[in-house]
C-alpha positions in Angstrom: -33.0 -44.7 14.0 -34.4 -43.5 17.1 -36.7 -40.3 17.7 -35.6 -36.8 18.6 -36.8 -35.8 21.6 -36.4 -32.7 23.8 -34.7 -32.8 26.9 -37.6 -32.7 29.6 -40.6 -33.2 26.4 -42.4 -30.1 27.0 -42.3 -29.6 30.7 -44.3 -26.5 31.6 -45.1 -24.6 35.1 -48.0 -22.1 35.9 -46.2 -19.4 38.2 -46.9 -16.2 38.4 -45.1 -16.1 35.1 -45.2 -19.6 32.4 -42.3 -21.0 32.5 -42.0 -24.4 29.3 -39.4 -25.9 27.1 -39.6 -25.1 23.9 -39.0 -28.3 22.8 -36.7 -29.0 19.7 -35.0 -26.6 17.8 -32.1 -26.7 15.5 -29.1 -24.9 17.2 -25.6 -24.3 15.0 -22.3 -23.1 16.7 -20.4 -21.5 13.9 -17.0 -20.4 14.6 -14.4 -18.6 12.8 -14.0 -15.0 11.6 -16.7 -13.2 11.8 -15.3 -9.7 10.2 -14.5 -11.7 7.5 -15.8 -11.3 4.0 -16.2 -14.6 2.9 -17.9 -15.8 6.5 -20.2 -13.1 5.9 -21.0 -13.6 2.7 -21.5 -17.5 3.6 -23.6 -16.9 6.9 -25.9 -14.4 4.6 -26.1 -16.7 1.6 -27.4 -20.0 3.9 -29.5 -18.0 6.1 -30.5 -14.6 4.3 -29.2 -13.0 7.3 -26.2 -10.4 8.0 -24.2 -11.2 11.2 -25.7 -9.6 14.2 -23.6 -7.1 16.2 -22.0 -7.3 19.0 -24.5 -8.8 21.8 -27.4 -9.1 19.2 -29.7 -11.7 17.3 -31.8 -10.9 14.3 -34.6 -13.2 13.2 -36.1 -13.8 9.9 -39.2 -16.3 10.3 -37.7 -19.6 11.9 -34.1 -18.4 11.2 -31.8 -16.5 13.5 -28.6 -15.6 14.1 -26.8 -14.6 17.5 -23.5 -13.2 18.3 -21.8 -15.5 21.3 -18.2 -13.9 20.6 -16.2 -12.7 18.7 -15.5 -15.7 16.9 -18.9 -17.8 17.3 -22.1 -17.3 15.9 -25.7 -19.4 17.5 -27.6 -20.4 14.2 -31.1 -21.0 14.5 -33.4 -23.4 12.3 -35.9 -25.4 12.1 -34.9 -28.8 13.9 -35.1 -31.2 10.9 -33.1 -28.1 9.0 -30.0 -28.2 11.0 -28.1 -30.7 9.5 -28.7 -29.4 6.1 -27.7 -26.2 7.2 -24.3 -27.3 8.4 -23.7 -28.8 5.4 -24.3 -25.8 3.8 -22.5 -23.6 5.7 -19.4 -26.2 5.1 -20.0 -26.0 1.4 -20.2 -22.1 1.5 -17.2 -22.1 3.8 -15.1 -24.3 1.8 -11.2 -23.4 2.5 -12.2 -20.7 5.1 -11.0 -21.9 8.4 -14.5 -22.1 10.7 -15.8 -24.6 12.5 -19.3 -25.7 12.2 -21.2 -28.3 14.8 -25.1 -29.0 14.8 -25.2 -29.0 18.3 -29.2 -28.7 18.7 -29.1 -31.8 21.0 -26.4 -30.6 23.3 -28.7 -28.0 24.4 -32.8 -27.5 26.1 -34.5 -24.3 25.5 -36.9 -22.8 27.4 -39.8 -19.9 27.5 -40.6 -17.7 30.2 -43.4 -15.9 29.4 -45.7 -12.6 31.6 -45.3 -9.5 32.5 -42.4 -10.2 35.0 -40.4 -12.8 33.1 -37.7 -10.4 33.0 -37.7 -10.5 37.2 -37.5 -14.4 37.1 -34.6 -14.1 34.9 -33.0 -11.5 37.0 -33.3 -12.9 40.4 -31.1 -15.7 38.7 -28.4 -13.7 36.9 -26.3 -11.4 37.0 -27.7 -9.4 33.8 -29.0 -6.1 34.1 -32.6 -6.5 32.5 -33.9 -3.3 33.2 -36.1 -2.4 30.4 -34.0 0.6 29.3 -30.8 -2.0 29.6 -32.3 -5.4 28.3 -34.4 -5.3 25.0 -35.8 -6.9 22.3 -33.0 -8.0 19.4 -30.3 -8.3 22.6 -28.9 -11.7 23.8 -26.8 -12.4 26.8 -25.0 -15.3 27.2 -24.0 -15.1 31.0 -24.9 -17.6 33.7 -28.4 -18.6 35.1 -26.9 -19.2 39.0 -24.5 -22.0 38.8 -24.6 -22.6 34.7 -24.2 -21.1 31.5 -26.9 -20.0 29.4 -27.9 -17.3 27.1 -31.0 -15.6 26.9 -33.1 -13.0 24.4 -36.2 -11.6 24.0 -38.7 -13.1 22.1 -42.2 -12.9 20.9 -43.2 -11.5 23.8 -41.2 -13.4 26.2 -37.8 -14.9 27.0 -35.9 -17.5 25.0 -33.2 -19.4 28.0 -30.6 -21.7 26.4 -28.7 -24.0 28.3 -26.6 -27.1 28.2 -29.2 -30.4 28.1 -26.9 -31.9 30.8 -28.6 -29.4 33.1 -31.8 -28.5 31.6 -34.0 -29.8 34.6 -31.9 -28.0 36.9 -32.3 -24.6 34.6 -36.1 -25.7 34.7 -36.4 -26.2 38.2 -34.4 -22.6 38.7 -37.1 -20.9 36.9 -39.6 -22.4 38.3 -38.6 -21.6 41.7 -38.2 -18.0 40.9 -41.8 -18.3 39.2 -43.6 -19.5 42.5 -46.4 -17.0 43.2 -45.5 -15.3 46.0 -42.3 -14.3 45.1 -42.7 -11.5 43.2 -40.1 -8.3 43.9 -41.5 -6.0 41.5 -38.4 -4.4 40.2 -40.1 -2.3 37.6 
């Protein structure tokens, strides 16, 4: 069996902001019903969390939980946790219709970290990251300027998702908007 590894094995960039990926980490799209009782009851029993409202992620040590829509839920683990997860979440969701995927190697994730990671991120999308619009316990899942990703605040900095297919170009986009010298000091 071959060795995981992450999609550009921890690339990093010193701007005026760090931008890295964050290497592996297990990522679970669960889709079904969220209102329902018995999804709720089966998200909080594998992961000890409640579903996250509307635009939201909640962490409990390496777990998480974020809303993507009304019917999909991101679950984060620990990488060598996902599939075990999944199968729990099946297990707990037995004759519920959901749909559960480990898809923690369809995806890169990324850090930017600094004082002005949120203007890196918004010189690329169309999110309003104000501070008083954009904080901590949000997520977005909106585009980073051609692609799809999602983003949240995190320890200190941001968390970007995005498809692996196009993680170097997602790096190279931050990156570019990291470049000393092209600060805009929005706030």
């Amino acid at each position: 069996m071959s060795e995981a590894i992450s999609a550009l094995q921890g690339a990093a960039f010193e701007g005026y902001v760090r931008v890295s990926e964050a290497g592996l980490r297990g990522m679970i799209s669960l889709r079904g019903d969220l209102s329902a009782a018995k999804v709720k009851a089966a998200v909080k029993k594998v992961t000890g969390l409640a579903i996250p409202d509307q635009r939201q992620i909640v962490f409990a040590g390496e777990k998480g939980l974020g809303w993507m829509s009304p019917d999909e839920l991101l679950v984060l683990v620990p990488y060598d946790d996902a599939g075990a997860t999944v199968e729990a979440l099946q297990v707990a969701l037995a004759g519920v219709h959901h749909l559960t995927r480990d898809v923690s190697d369809a995806r890169a994730i990324f850090r930017v970290e600094g004082d002005r990671a949120r203007e890196v991120l918004a010189k690329l999308s169309p999110t309003d990251l104000h501070p008083d619009r954009f904080r901590e316990g949000e997520l977005r899942r909106t585009r980073l300027a051609q692609v799809p990703a999602a983003f949240w605040i995190e320890d200190g900095g941001i968390t970007v998702v995005a498809f692996r297919s196009v993680a170097q170009y997602v790096f190279d986009l931050l990156k570019t908007s990291a470049e000393p010298g092209g600060e805009v000091n929005l706030w």
